[in-house]
N, C-alpha and C positions, 0 to 999 in steps of 0.2 A: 504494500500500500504506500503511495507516493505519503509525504509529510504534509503538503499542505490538506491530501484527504482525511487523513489520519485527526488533525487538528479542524477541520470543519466537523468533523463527527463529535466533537468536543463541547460544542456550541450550548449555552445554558448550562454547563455543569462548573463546579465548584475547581480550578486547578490550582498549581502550585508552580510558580515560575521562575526560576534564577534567571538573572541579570550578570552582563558583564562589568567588573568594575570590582568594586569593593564590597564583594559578597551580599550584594542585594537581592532579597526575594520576595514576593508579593504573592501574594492568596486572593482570591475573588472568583468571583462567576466572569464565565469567558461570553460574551456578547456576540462576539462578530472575531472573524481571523480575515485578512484577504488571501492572494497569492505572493505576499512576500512576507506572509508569516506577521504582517502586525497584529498587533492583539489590542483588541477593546474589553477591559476589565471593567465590572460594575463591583460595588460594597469590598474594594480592596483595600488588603492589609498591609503593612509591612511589617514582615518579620525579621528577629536579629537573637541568634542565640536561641531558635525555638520559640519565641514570645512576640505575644501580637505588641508592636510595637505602638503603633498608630492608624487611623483611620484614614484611606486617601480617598476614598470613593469612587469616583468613575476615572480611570487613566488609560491612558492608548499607550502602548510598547510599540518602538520600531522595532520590525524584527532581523535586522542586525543586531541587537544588542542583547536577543535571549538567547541561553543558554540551554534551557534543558524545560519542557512545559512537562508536568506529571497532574493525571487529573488525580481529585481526590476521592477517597469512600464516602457516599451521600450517609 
């Protein structure tokens, strides 16, 4: 299964996303992916050390800069 199929089959579910950079990772419901892998997050978190960090809400990821999308157990 190609990635960008794989990641549209994700759509409405809860994931868990690393970022590149300084160990950034974000939690939310995935909205929308296109075909360059950006991602529209609704109700996201940031996590740091396991722990919800902060509330960011709705944020768009280029997807150059993720790393690794894992969805979550509902």
């Amino acid at each position: 299964m190609f990635p960008n199929k794989r990641v549209q089959s994700l759509v409405g579910r809860r994931i868990h996303v690393e970022m590149k950079g300084e160990k950034f990772v974000l939690e939310g419901v995935l909205t929308s992916a296109d075909d360059y892998l950006n991602l529209h997050l609704s109700g996201a978190n940031e996590i740091l050390n396991g722990e919800r960090k902060r509330l960011l809400g709705s944020v768009i990821l280029r997807g150059n800069n993720v790393v690794l999308i894992n969805p979550l157990k509902e």
